[in-house]
N, C-alpha and C positions, 0 to 999 in steps of 0.2 A: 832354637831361634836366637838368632845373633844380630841384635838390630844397633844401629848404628848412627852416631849423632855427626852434623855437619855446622857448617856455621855461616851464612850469604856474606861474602865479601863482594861489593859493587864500586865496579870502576868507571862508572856512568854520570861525569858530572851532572846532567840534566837532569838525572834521578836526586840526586842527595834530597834529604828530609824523607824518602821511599821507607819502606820498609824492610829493608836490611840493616843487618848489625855493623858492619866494618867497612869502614869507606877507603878508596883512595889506595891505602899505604899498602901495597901486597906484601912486602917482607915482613915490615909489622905485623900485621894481618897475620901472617904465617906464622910467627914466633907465636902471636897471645893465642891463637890456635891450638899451637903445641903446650903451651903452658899450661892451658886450662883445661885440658884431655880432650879436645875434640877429635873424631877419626879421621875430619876429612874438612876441606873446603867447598863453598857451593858458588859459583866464581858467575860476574855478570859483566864482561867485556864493552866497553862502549862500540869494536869492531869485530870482527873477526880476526884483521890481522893486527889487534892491539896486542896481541898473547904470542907468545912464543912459545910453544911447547914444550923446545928443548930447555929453555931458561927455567920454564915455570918446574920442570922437571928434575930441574936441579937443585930450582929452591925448595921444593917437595922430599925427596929420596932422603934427607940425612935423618926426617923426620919419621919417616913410616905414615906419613899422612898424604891420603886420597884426593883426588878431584868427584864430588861424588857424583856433581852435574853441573852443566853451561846454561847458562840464558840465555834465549834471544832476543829480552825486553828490549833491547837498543834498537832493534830494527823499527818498532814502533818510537819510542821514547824520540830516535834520533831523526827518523827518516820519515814516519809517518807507512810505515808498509802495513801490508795487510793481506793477509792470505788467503783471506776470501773477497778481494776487493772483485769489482763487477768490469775492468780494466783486463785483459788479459796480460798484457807488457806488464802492469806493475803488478800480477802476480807472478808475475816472472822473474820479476827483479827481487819481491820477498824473496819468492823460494832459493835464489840464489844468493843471498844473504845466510838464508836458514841453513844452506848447504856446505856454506864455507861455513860455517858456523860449528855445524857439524867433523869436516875435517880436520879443524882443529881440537873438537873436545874426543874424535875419537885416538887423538896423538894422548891425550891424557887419561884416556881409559872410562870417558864420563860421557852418557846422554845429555843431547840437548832438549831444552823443555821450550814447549809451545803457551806461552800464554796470551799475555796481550796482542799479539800477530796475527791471533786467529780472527778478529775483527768481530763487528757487529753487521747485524743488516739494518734497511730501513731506507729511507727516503724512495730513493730508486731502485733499490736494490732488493729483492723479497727475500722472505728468508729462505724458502727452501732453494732456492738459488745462491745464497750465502752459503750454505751448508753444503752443495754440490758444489763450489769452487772451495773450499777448505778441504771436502772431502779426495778433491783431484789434488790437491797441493800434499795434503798430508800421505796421501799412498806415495807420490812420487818423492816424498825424502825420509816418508817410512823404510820405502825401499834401497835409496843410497844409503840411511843409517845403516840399514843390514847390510848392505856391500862392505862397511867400515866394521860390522862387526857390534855394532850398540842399538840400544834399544833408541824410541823416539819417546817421550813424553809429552802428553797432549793433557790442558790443564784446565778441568772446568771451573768457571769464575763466577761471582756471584752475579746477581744482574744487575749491578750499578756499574761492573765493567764490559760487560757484554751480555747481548741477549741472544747470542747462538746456545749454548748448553750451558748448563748453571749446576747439575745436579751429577752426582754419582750414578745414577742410572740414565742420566742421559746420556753422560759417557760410555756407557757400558751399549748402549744404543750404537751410537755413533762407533765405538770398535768395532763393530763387526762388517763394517766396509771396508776396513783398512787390513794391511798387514799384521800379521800377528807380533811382529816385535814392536809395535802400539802401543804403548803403555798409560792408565793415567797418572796422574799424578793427582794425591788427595790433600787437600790444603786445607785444615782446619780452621782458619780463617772464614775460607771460604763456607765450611761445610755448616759453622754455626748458623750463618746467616740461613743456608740454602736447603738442611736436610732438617727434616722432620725427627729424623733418630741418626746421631749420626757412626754410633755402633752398629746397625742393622746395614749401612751404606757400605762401612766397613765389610762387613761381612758378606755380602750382595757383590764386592771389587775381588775378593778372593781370586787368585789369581791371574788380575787384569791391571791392579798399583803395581807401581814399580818405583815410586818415590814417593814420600810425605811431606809436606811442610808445616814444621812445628809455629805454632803461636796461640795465644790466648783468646778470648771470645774478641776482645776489646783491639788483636792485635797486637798488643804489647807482648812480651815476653812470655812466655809459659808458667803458669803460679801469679802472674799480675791480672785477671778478670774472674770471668765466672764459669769459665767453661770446667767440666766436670771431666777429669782424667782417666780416670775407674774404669768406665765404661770404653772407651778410646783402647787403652791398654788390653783391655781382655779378649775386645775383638782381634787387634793386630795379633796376639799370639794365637788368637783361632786359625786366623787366615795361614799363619806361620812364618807370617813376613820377613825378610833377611837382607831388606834395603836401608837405607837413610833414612831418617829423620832429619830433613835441611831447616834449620832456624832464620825462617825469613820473617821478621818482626819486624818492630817500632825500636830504632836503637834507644831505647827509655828505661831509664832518665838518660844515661850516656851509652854509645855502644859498649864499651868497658865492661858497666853495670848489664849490659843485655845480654853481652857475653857471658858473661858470669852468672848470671841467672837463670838461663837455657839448659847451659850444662849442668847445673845444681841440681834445676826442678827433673829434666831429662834421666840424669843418675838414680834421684829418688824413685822414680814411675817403674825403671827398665833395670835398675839393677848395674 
């Protein structure tokens, strides 16, 4: 098992105060990266074509460091999309966000991940009607990912960010409509809040993750709350995991410091 630390660089001014480590500077960004031994970058573009592949590609190569995954938070953050909106046109216009989104992260070798885009229901809109407009959105860029070659991450959130799916076995639900290069993505963030056990969740995702985001119960850094690492670590090597661990925290106290502390507590846990 060869599991692998990343580190969220977000270039989303409307996001800053979010929950990433490295704001703004991508060269920066990329140096204190290599400094600090991380494997790889986890990049959150305010556009799709704010990235240059070939650029980012060359500020990558002299390092041996990764793009591990893309974000498509901007599409909400910036534009208000929604992929399960009850609008058919402006699910059209997410998914075509999501898609370019896609072509550019698969110039970099990285899945893009679904979170906040995936929307909530409510008012006029039911849920399982929410859920069957995600469900059509997510097959048809599950399926362009596979045309490029990558996987899709699809991210369940706790339910103060959505109340479509919130759990690791909801997800594991919802997979089975979809493509199989589907992937979750399991956020320990998330999972404090949402799972009952959240090794057994782990364990239950066995070969349905396909990326993790590293943070503490509180959010903060990994080593700064109370979540319990032990039990996290022993599942992943059951499962036999060989993805990322992407560090999307509280840059706390400074990103600097959240930097620095990710990869410290991350080295102690995994070796």
């Amino acid at each position: 098992m060869a599991v692998k630390v990343s580190v969220t660089v977000c270039l989303i001014p409307e996001a800053r105060g979010g929950p990433f480590v490295l704001w703004e500077d991508l060269p920066g960004s990329v140096r204190q990266a290599v400094e600090l031994g991380y494997d790889a970058i986890e990049l959150f573009p305010p556009e799709p074509d704010a990235l240059s592949p070939k650029a980012v590609k060359e500020l990558l190569a002299p390092h041996n460091l990764a793009v591990s995954a893309v974000g498509s938070g901007a599409g909400w953050v910036r534009h208000k999309l929604s992929l399960s909106h009850r609008d058919p046109a402006h699910r059209e216009r997410a998914r075509t966000f999501v898609r370019s989104m896609i072509d550019v992260a698969a110039e970099l070798g990285a899945p893009v991940i679904i979170g906040s885009m995936q929307g909530r229901w409510g008012d006029d809109l039911p849920k399982e009607e929410a859920l069957a407009h995600l469900t059509e959105s997510l097959t048809m860029l599950g399926e362009h990912a596979a045309s490029r070659g990558q996987m899709l991450l699809y991210e369940p959130l706790n339910r103060y960010e959505t109340n479509l799916l919130n759990t690791i076995a909801d997800g594991l639900t919802f997979l089975k409509s979809l493509p199989p290069n589907v992937k979750l993505l399991a956020d320990l963030f998330h999972m404090n809040i949402e799972e009952a056990d959240i090794a057994a969740a782990i364990r239950a995702g066995a070969g349905h993750i396909g990326h993790f985001h590293f943070a503490d119960s509180n959010r903060r850094p990994a080593g700064l709350g109370h979540l319990d690492f032990g039990p996290v670590v022993a599942a992943v090597r059951d499962i036999n995991f060989n993805g990322y661990f992407g560090a999307e925290c509280l840059p706390y106290p400074t990103p600097d410091a959240a930097a620095r502390q990710t990869v410290k507590r991350f080295r102690e846990l995994f070796g």
